[in-house]
C-alpha positions as CSV (number, residue, x, y, z in Angstrom):
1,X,52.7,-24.9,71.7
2,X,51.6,-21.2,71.5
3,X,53.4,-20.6,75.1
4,X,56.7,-22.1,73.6
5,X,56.3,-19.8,70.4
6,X,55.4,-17.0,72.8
7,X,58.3,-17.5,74.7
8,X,60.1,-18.3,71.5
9,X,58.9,-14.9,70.3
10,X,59.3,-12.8,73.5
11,X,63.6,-14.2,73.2
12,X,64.0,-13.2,69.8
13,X,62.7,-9.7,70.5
14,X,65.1,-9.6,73.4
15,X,67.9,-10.5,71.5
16,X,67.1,-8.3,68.8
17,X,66.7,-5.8,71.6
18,X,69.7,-5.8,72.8
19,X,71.8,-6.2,69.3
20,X,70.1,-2.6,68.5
21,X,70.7,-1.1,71.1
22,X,74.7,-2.1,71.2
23,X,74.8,-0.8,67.8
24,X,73.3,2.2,68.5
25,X,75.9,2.7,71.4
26,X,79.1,1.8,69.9
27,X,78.9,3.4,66.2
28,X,78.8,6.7,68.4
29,X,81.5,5.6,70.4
30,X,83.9,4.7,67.3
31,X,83.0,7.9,65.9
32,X,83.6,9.4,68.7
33,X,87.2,8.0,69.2
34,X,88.0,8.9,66.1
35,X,87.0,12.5,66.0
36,X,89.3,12.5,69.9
37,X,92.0,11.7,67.9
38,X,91.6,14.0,65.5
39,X,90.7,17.1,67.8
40,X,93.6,16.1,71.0
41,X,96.9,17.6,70.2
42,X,99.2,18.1,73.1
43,X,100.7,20.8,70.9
44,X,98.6,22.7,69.4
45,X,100.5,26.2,69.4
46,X,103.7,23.9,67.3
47,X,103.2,23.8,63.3
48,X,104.0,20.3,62.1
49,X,106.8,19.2,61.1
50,X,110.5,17.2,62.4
51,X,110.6,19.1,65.4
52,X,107.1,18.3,67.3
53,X,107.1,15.1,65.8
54,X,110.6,14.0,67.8
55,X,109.1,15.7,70.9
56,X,105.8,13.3,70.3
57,X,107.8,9.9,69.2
58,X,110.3,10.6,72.0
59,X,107.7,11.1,74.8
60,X,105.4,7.9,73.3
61,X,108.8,6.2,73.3
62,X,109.9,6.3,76.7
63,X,106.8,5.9,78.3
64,X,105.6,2.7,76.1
65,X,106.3,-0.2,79.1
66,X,107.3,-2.5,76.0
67,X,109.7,-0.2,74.1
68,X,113.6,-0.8,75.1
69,X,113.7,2.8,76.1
70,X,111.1,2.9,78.5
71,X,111.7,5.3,81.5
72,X,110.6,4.4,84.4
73,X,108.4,7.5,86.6
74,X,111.0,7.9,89.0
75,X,113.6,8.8,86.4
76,X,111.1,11.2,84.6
77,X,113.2,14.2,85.2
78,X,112.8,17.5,82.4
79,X,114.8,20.7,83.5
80,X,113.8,23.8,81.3
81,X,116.3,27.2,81.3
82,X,114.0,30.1,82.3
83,X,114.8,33.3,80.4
84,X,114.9,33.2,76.7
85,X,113.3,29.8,76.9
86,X,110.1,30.0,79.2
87,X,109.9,33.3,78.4
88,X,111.5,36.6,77.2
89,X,114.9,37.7,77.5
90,X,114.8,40.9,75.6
91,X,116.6,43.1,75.3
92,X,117.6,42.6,79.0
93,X,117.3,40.0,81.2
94,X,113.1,40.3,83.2
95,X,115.1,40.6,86.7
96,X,117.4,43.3,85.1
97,X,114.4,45.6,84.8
98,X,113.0,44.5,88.4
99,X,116.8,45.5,89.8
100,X,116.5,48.9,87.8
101,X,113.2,49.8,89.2
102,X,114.1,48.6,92.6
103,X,117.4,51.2,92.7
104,X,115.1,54.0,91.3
105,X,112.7,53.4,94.3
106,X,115.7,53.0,96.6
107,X,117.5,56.3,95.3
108,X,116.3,59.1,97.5
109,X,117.7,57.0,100.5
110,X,121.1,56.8,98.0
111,X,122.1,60.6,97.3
112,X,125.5,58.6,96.5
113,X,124.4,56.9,93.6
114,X,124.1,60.1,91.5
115,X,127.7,60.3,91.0
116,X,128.5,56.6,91.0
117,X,128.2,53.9,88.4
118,X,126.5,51.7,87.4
119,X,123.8,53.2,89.6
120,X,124.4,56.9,88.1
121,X,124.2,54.9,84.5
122,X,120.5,53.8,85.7
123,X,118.9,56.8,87.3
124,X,120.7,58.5,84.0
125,X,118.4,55.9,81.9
126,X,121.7,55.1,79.7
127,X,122.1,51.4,78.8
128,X,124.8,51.9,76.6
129,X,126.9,53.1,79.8
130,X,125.4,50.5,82.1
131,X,126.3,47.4,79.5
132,X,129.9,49.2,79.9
133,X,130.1,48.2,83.2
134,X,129.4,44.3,82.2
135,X,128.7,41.4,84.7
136,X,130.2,43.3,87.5
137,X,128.1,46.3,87.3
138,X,124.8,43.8,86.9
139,X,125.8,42.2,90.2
140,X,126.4,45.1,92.0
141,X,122.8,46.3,91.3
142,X,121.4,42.9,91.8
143,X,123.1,43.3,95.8
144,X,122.0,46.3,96.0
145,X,118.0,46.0,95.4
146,X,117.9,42.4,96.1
147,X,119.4,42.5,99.9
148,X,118.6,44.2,103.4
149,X,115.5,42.8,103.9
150,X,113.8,39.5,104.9
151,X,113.0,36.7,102.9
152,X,109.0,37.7,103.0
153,X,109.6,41.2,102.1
154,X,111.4,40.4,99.0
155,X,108.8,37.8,97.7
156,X,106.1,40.7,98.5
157,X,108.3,43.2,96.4
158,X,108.8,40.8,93.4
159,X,105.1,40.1,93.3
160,X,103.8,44.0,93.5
161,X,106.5,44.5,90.6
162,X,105.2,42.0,88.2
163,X,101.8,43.0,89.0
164,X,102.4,46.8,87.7
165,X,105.5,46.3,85.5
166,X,104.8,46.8,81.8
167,X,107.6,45.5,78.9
168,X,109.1,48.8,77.1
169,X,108.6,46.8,73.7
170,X,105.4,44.8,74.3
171,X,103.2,46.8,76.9
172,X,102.5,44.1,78.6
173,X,103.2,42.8,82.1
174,X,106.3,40.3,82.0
175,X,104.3,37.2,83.0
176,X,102.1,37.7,80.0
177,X,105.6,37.6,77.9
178,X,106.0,33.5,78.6
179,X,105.6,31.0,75.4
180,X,102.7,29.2,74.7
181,X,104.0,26.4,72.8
182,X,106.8,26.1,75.6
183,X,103.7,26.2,78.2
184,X,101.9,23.2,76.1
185,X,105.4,21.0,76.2
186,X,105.4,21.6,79.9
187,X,101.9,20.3,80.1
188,X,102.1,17.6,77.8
189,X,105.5,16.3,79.3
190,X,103.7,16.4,83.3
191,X,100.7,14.2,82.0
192,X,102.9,11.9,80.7
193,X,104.4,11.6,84.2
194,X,107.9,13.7,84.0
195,X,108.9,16.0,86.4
196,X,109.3,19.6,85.6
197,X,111.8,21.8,86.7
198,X,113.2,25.0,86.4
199,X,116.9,25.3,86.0
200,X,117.8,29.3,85.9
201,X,120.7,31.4,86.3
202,X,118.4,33.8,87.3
203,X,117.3,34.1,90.7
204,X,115.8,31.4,92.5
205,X,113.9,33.6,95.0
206,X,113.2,36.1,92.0
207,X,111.3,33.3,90.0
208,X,109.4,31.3,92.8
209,X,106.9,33.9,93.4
210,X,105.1,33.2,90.5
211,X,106.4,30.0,88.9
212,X,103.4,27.7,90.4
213,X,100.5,30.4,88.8
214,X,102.4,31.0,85.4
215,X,104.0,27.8,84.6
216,X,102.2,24.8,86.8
217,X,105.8,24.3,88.0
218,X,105.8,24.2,92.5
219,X,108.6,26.5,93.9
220,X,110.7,23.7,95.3
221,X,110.9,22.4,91.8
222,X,113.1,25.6,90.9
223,X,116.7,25.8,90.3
224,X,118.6,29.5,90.8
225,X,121.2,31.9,91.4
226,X,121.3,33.0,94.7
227,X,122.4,35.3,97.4
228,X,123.4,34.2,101.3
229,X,121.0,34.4,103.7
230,X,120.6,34.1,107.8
231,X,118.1,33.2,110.1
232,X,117.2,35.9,112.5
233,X,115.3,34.9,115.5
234,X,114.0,38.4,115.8
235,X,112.8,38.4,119.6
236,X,110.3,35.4,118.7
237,X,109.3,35.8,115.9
238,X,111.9,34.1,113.5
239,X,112.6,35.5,109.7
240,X,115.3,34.8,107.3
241,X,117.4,38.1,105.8
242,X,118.8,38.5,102.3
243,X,122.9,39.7,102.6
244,X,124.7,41.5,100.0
245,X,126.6,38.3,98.9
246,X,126.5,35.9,96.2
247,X,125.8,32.1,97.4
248,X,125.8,30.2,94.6
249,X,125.4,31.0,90.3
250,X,123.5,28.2,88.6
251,X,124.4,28.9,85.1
252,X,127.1,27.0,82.6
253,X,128.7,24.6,84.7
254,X,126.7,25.5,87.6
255,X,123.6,24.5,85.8
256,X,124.7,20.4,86.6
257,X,126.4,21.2,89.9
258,X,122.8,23.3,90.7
259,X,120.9,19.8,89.5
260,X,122.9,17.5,91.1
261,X,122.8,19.5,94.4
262,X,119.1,20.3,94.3
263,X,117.7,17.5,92.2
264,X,119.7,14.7,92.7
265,X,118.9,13.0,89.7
266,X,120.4,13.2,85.9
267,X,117.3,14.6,83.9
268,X,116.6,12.9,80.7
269,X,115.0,16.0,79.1
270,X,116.6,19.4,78.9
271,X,115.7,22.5,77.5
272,X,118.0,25.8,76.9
273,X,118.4,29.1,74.6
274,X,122.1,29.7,75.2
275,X,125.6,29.1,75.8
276,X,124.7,28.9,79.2
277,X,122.8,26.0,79.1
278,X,125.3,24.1,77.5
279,X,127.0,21.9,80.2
280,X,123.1,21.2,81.3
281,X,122.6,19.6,78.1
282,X,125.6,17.8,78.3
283,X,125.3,16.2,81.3
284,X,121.6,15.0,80.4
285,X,123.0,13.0,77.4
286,X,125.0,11.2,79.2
287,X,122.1,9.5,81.0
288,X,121.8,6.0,80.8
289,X,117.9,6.2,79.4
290,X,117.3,7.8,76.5
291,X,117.4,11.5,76.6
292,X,116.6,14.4,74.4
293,X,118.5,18.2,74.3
294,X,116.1,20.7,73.2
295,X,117.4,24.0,71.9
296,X,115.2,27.3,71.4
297,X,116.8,29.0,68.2
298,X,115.3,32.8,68.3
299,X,114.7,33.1,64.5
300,X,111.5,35.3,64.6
301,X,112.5,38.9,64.8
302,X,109.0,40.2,63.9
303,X,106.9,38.6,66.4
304,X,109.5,38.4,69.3
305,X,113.4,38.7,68.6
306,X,116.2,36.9,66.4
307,X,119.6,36.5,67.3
308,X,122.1,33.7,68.1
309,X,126.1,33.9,67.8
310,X,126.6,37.4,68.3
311,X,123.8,38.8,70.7
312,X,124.9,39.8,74.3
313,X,122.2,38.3,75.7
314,X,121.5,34.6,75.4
315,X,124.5,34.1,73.2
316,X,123.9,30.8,71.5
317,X,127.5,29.9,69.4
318,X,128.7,27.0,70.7
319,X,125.8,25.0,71.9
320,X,124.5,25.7,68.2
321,X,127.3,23.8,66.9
322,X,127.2,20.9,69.4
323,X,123.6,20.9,68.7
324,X,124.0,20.2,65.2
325,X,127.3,17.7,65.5
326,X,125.2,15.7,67.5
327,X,121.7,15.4,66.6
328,X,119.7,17.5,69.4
329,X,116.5,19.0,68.4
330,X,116.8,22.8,67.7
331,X,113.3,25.1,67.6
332,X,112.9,27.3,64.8
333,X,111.0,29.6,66.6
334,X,110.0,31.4,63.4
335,X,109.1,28.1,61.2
336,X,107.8,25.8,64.4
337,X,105.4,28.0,66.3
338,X,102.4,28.7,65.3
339,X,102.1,31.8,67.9
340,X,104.7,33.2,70.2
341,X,102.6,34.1,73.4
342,X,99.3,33.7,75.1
């Protein structure tokens, strides 16, 4: 009898044993849980309100296997307008500045240029005459400083540029001038399995230098303008040069010819600033999944710029009122971010 108790005994204290310890492991683990959910918000930098909540109930939507809206991976695509939406666009476009400092290096092989516009209008530092000369005048910089040299030498140039480059406003190099709440929905929509890409009327061979570092986005996932280009064999030792002639412009109805071309697919999340990005948002709503049109509203004049219908860069007029006719999510930069940069 005192062996059974014993053994009696010896299985209680196990049990007991064992019940403590359990306890003592999962109260943590419910607290813990808790205070997760509490600390983990994929968007920190965006105040609360409508607009991160339809971000967060659309991207819980579409990837909840039991919702009716469920996207599969494969059909994940989110395409994001660069300038004025990834990052600044005032008050001239980044690769405007890069073209400017580019003719300014290239003038002493130029004497021409003194006399003729719009390069006189640039070494003469007057915007007001170089906005004169319109889109014409920016292209014919943009062939001027962006062509005669190979493929390499360019991506060399646009890299030492950014690296030294200082905004007039800001002080601060141009890659440091990107949005962090724009940076968090990038983040937040790749964990969630989406693909991420960049679709830019700005130039595709201008932004893949430093897309991967600043935005997590690869350089084949980019979208651009661009400007033709042949392969030289170059007595063995094969490079491809830049010409002095436009190839293709992703931007308004480029921006879906540009995705279908390069892409392939019909995203189901789009991101813009402007009028530019318009037919890019139209074509993603017709997508048979469930999509969302996200428009960047520049409200915040003291931290960063505001303007909208009237501005010469990043005019936003009628995508503003098809925004609003139809339902799409517009950022108030002022009211829904928290901060504006890194």
């Amino acid at each position: 009898m005192k062996g059974i108790s014993l053994f009696r005994l010896l299985g209680i204290i196990s049990i007991l044993i064992v019940f403590v310890a359990c306890n003592a492991i999962t109260e943590p683990n419910e607290k813990t849980t808790t205070q997760n959910k509490e600390i983990i918000d994929p968007l920190p930098s965006w105040n609360e309100g409508k607009t991160k909540l339809a971000i967060i109930n659309y991207v819980n939507d579409v990837t909840n296997i039991e919702s009716d809206n469920f996207i599969p991976v494969s059909e994940r695509i989110a395409t994001f307008d660069n300038d004025g939406n990834l990052w600044s666009e005032q008050p001239a476009y980044f690769q405007l500045f890069f073209a400017i400092d580019r003719i300014k290096a290239l003038a002493p092989d130029h004497p021409e240029w003194k006399t003729q516009q719009p390069f006189k209008a640039v070494l003469d530092d007057d915007m007001k005459e170089l906005a004169k000369h319109g889109e014409h005048g920016l292209l014919e910089l943009v062939m001027a400083s962006h062509a005669g040299m190979t493929t390499s030498e360019f991506e060399q140039i646009v890299k030492e540029w950014l690296r030294t480059a200082k905004h007039p406003r800001f002080e601060r190099p141009f890659t440091d001038l990107v949005y962090q709440p724009m940076l968090e929905l990038l983040q937040y929509l790749r964990e969630n399995d989406f693909k991420t890409f960049i679709v830019s009327g700005g130039g595709i061979e201008f932004i893949r230098p430093w897309v991967e570092e600043v935005y997590g986005i690869p350089p084949d996932q980019v979208v651009g303008s661009s400007i033709k280009t042949e392969f030289d064999y170059n007595n063995g030792n094969p490079v491809i040069r830049r010409l002095a002639e436009i190839d293709f412009i992703d931007d308004k109805e480029g921006k879906p010819i540009g995705i279908h071309k390069f892409i392939g697919q019909k995203p189901v999340f789009a991101s813009g600033n402007s009028d530019g990005d318009l037919q890019m948002m139209q074509w993603t709503a017709t997508n048979k999944y469930k999509s969302f049109l996200l428009y960047l509203h520049h409200t915040d004049a003291e931290r960063e710029w505001a303007y909208d219908r009237e501005s010469h860069i990043g005019k936003l007029d009628k995508g503003l009122n098809e925004a609003h006719e139809k339902g799409w999510t517009v950022v108030d930069m002022k009211n829904d971010w928290k901060v504006i940069y890194p």
